[in-house]
C-alpha positions as CSV (number, residue, x, y, z in Angstrom):
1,X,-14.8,11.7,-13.2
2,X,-18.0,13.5,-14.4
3,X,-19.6,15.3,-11.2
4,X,-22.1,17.2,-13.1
5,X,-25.0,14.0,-13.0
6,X,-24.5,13.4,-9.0
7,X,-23.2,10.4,-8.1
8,X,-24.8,6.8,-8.5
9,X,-24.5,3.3,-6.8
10,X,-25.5,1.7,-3.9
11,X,-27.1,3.8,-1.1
12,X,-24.0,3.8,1.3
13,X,-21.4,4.8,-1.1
14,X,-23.5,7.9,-2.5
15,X,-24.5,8.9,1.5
16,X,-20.4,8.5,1.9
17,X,-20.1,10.4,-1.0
18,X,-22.9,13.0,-0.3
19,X,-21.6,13.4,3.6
20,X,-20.2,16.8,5.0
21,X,-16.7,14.5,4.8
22,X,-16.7,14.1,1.2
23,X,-17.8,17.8,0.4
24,X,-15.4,19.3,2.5
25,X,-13.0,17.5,1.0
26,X,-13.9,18.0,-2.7
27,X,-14.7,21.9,-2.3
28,X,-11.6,22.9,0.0
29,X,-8.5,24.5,-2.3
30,X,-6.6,22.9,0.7
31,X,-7.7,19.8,2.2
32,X,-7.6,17.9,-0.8
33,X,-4.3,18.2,-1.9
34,X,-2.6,18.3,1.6
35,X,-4.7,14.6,2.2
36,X,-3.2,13.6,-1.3
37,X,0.0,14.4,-0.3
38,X,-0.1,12.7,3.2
39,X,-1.6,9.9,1.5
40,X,1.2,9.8,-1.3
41,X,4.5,10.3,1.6
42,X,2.3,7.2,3.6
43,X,2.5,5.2,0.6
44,X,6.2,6.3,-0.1
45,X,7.2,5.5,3.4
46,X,5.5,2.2,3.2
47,X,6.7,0.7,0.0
48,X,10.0,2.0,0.0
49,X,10.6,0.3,3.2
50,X,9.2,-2.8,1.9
51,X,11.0,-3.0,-1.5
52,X,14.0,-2.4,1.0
53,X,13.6,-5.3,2.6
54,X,12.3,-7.2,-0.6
55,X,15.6,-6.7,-2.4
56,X,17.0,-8.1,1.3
57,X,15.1,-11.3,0.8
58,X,15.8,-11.8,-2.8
59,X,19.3,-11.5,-1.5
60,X,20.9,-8.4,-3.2
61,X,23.6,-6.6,-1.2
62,X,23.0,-9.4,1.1
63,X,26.3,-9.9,2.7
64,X,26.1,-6.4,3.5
65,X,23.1,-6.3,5.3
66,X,22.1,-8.7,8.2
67,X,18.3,-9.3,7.6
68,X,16.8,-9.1,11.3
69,X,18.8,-5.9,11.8
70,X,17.1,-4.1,8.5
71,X,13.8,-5.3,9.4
72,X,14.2,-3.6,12.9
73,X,15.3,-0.7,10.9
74,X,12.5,-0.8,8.4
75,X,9.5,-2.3,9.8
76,X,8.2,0.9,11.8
77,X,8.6,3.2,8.8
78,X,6.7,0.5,6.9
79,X,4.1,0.7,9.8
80,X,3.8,4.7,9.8
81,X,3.8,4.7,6.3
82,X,0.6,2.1,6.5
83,X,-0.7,3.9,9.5
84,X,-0.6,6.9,6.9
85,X,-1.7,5.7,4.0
86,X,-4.7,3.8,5.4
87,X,-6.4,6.9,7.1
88,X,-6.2,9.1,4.0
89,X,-6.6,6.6,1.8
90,X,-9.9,6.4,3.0
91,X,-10.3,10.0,3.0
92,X,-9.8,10.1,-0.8
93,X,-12.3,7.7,-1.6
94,X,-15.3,9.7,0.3
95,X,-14.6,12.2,-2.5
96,X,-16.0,10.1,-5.3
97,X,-16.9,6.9,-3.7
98,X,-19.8,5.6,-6.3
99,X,-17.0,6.1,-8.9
100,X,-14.3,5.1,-7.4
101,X,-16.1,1.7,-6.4
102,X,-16.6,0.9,-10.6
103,X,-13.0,2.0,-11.6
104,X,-11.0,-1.7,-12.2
105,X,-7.8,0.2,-11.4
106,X,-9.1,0.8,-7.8
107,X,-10.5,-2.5,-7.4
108,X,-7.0,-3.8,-8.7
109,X,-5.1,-2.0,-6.2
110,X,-7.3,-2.8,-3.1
111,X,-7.0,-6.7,-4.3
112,X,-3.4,-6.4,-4.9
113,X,-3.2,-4.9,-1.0
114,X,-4.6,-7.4,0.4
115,X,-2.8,-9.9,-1.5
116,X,0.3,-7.8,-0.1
117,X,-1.1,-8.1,3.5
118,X,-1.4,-11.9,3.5
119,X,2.1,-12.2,2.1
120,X,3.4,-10.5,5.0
121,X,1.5,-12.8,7.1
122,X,3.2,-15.5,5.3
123,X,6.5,-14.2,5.9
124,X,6.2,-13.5,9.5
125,X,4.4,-16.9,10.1
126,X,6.9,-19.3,8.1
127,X,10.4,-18.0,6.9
128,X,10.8,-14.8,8.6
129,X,10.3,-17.0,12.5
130,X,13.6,-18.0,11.9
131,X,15.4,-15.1,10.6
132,X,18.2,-15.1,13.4
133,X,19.6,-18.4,11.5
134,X,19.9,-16.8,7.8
135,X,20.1,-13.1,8.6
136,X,24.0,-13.2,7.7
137,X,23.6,-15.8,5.0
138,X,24.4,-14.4,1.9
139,X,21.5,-16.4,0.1
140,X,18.4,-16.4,2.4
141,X,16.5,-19.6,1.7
142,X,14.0,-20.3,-1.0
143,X,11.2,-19.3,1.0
144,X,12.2,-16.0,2.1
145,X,13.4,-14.9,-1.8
146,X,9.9,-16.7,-2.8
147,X,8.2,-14.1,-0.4
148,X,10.4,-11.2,-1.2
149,X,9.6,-11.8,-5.2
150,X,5.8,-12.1,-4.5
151,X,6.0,-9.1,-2.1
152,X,7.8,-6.5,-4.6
153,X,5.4,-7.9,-7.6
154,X,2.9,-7.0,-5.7
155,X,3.5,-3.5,-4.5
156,X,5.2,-2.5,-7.6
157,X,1.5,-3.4,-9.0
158,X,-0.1,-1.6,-6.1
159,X,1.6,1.5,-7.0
160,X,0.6,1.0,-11.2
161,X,-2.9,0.7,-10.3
162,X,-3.1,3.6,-8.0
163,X,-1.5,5.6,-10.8
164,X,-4.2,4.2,-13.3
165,X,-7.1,5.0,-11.1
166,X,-7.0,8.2,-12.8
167,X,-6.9,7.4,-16.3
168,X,-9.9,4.3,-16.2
């Protein structure tokens, strides 16, 4: 992304952009790459617990693993890995905020999470209430492998389009 014109856009993304937070960030040999970095192990802590799980619901290596106990294994690295990835995800985007804002890549991704957000919702408000009575089945019902499907689409997509921010 071309720096040399100043950034453009609506007035709050160039003051985010412009703010001592964003310069810091852009002209530190440092900061920058050690905020990438947290913000890539977030994002690896948070999908690879997810796909995890996914795989769970879809029902491979199902009679191996009891559902509720991997969720209670995986659910708090998903969570640190959010609580990561969120923070410094932000971060990131005060470095070129007016640009970032126009990429379709980045718009992509932030759609995709939230799509990714209300699926968990879904799970946690329909199929997965009632995990105790499948965890050991070896097919979890429709619901749950509908979920887990939607759920690994999605981040799989997630992680394409944070890749392609870059190249759009």
């Amino acid at each position: 992304m071309d720096h040399d014109l100043g950034p453009a856009g609506p007035g709050w993304l160039v003051a985010l952009e412009t703010s001592g937070l964003g310069e810091s960030l852009r002209q530190s040999v440092w900061l920058y790459p050690l905020v990438e970095i947290t913000h890539i192990l977030g994002f690896a802590l948070l999908v690879g617990a997810i796909l995890a799980f996914d795989l769970r619901l879809i029902g491979i290596r199902a009679p191996l693993l009891p559902a509720d106990a991997l969720a209670r294994l995986l659910l708090p690295v998903a969570v640190t890995g959010f609580a990561l990835a969120v923070p410094t995800g932000f971060l990131l985007f005060t470095t070129e905020a007016t640009a970032l804002a126009r990429n379709p890549a980045f718009l992509a991704k932030l759609g995709l999470i939230v799509l990714a957000l209300l699926n968990i919702l879904a799970f946690h408000g329909l199929v997965g209430r009632r995990m105790a009575e499948w965890s050991l089945a070896d097919r979890p019902p429709p619901g749950a492998r509908f979920v887990g499907a939607a759920s690994l689409a999605l981040w799989v997509g997630v992680l394409a389009c944070g890749r392609l921010i870059a190249y759009l």
